[in-house]
N, C-alpha and C positions, 0 to 999 in steps of 0.2 A: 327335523333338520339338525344334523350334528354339524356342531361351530368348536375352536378352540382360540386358545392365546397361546403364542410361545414367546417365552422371556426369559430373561432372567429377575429373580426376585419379585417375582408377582403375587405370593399367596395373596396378599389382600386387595387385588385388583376387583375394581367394581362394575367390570365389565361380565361375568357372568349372571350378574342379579341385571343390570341393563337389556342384556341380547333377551335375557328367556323371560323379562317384562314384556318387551316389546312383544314375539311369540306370543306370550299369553292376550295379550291387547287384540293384534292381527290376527289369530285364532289358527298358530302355528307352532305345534308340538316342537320344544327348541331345549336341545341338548348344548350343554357350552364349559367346556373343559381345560382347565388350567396344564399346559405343560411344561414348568418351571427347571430351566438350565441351573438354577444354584446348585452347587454343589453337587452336581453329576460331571464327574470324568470323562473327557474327551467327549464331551455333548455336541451329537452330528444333527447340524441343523437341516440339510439336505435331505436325507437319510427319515427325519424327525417328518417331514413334510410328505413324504414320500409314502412312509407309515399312515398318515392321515390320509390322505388320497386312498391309498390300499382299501382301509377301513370304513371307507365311505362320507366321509365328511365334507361339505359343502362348501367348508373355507376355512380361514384361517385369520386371526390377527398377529400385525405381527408388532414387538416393542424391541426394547434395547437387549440384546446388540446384535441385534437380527436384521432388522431394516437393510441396509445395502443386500446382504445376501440372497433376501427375500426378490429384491429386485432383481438379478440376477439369475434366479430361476424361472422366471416368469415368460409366457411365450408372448403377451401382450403387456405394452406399460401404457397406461391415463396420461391426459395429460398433465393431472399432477406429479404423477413419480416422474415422467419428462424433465418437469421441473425441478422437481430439490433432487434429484438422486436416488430418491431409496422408499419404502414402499410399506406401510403398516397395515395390508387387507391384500389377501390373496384369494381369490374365488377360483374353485376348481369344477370348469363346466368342458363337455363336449373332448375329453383327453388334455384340454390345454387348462393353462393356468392365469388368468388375469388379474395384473399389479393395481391396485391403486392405492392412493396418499389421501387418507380423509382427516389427518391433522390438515392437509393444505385446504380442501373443500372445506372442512368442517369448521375453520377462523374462519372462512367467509362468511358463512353461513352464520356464525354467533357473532360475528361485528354484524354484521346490516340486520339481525334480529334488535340487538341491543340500539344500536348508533344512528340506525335507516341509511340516509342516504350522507349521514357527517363524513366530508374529506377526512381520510385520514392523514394528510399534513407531513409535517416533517415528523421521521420516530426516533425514537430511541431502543436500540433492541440491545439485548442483554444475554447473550448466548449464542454460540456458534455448535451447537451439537444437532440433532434429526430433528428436534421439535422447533428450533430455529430456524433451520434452514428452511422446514416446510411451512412456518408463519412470515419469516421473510418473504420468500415464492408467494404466498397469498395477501401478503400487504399490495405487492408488486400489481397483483388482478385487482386490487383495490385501489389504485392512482396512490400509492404514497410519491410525494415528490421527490422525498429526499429520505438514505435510513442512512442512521448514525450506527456504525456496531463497535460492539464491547465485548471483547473476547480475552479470558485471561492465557489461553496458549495462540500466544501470536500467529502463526503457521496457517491454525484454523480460522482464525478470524481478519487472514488476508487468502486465505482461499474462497471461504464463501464471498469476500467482497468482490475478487475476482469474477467467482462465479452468476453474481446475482445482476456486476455493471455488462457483463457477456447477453447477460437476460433485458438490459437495457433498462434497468431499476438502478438508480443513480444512490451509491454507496461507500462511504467512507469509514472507515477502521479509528477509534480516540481511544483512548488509555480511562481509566476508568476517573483518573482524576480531572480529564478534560471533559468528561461528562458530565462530570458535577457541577463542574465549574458554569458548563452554557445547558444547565438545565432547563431556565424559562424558556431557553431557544425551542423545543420541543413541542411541536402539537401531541405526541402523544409518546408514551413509553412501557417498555412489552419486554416480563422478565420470561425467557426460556431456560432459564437454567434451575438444579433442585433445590438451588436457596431458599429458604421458605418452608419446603417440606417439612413434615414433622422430623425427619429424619435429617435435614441438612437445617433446623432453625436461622433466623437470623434476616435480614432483608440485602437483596444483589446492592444497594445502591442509595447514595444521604437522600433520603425524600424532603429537608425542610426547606428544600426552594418549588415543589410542585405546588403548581395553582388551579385553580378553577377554569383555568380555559383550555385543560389537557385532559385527555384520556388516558386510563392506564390500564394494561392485563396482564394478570400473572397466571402463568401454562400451573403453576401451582395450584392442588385444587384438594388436598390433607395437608393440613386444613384448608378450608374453602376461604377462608378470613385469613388471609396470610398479613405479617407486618406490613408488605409494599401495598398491599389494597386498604387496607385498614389507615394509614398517611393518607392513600390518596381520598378516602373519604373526610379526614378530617381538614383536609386544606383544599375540600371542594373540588377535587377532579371528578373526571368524570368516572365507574368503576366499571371492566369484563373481568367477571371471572373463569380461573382454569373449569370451574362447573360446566360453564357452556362450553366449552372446548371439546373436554369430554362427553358431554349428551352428545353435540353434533356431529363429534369425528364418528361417533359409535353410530349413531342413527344411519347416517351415510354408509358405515360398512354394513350395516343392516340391511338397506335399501339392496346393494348391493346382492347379498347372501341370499335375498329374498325376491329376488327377480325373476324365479324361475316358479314364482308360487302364488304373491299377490300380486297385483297391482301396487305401483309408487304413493297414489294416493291415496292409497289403505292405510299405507304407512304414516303417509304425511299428515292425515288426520289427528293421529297421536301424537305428535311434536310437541306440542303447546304443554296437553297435557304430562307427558313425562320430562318434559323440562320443568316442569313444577313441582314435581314430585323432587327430583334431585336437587332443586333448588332450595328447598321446602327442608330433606331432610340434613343435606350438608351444609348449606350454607346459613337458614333462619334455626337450627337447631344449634348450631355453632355463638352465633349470634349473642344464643339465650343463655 
C-alpha cells in the first residue's frame, strides 16, 4: 500500500514511522512518502496529486497549506470536511477521490479516550487556522456549550465564529487580554496555534489563573511537554496532549487507507497499543 504526505516543511514528520507501524502490526506491506512543497517553485498541488493517483497510491495526507485545496479536488467530502472546510486524508478508490478531516474525528476520539464521558463545558480556544477550525467543529460533536476564541488576525477569528454560530455551536471572538482576564471562567482551554513548537517556543497564553477544575490540550506535540501543558499540570488541570491528536487523526486516516484490505477491527485492536508506544516515546522520554 503506497501512502504519502504532501506539505510544506515536513522532513520531520512522524507520520511515516506511524502509517508503516501500523502496516507492520495489520500485516500490511506500507510504503509512506514525504512530498515536501519547501522550497520548490511553483509547487502544483493538483498536478502533485494527480502524479500520485498515476503512480498508484492509495492516498494521501494532506497538512498546511494544502487542506482547502485538497477539499476541493475531491469528488466526495465526510462529514467532517462538511464541517471545518478543508480536508487532511484523501483516499483514491474506484476513479474518484474521497475528502476526509481526521484532525476533526481524531479530537474526538482522543478527548473521550482521555476525559470519557466529561462535558466539555465552556472552552477556551486559541487559534483560528485548519487545526482550529477542525477541533472547533469537533468540540461542537462534543456538546461544548459555549467557545470563547482567540484570534490574533481579527478577520479570521470572526469568520470561523461566523462560521462555527451558522453550525449552531454558540461562539464568541475576546482579544487575548479578555481571556486572561475571565480565565477561571473556562471549563477547558485548547491551544491550535504553533506556540509552543520547538520551532515557535514560548506558551499562547498567562496560565497562572488555571485550576484544577479545567482541561487543557495543546495540538502542539515537539515537544509533547509543551509550557501550556506542563502549567496545566502544576496547577492541577486536567492534561490532552497534541500525542493523542496525532495517533488518532493518523490511525483514522489509516482506517481509512486500509479499507479496502483489513477489516476496522484489525485496526482497532492496535490503538491502545500504539498509543503507548508514542506516548511512551514522545512524551515519558521527554519527561525524563
Amino acid at each position: 500500500m503506497k501512502l504519502a504526505l504532501i506539505g510544506e516543511g515536513i522532513a520531520k514528520s512522524q507520520s511515516p514511522d506511524l502509517h508503516q507501524r501500523l502496516g507492520r502490526l495489520v500485516g500490511i506491506d506500507t510504503q509512506y512518502d514525504l512530498v515536501d512543497s519547501l522550497g520548490v517553485d511553483g509547487f502544483d498541488f493538483p498536478a502533485t496529486v494527480a502524479r500520485l493517483r498515476h503512480e498508484g497510491y492509495r492516498g494521501t495526507n494532506v497538512t498546511f497549506p494544502f487542506k482547502e485545496a485538497a477539499k476541493n479536488l475531491a469528488d466526495t467530502l465526510s462529514e467532517g470536511v462538511q464541517r471545518v472546510g478543508s480536508s487532511n486524508t484523501l483516499v483514491f478508490e474506484n476513479g474518484r477521490i474521497h475528502a476526509q478531516n481526521t484532525d476533526y474525528s481524531g479530537f474526538i476520539s482522543a478527548y473521550r479516550r482521555q476525559f470519557a464521558d466529561r462535558p466539555a463545558g465552556s472552552v477556551l480556544l486559541i487559534g483560528a487556522g485548519g487545526v482550529g477550525r477542525a477541533v472547533a467543529c469537533a468540540l461542537g460533536a462534543l456538546g461544548v456549550t459555549r467557545l470563547f476564541l482567540v484570534e490574533r488576525e481579527q478577520s479570521r477569528g470572526e469568520s470561523l465564529s461566523r462560521d462555527l454560530n451558522a453550525q449552531g455551536i454558540a461562539t464568541q471572538t475576546l482579544t487575548a487580554d479578555e481571556a486572561e482576564s475571565r480565565m477561571t471562567q473556562f471549563d477547558g482551554v485548547v491551544n491550535c496555534t504553533p506556540v509552543g513548537h520547538i520551532n515557535h517556543p514560548g506558551c499562547p497564553i498567562r496560565t497562572d489563573r488555571l485550576n484544577d477544575r479545567q482541561w487543557v490540550f495543546d495540538a502542539v506535540y515537539i515537544p509533547a511537554r509543551t509550557d501550556l501543558l506542563m502549567a496545566a499540570e502544576q496547577h492541577g488541570a486536567a492534561a490532552l496532549s497534541g500525542v493523542d491528536l496525532f495517533v488518532f487523526q493518523g490511525i483514522d486516516a489509516f482506517r481509512f487507507f486500509a479499507s479496502n484490505q483489513t477489516p476496522t477491527t484489525t485496526i482497532d485492536a492496535q490503538v491502545t497499543s500504539v498509543r503507548d508506544h508514542y506516548f511512551k516515546q514522545l512524551v515519558l522520554n521527554s519527561a525524563g
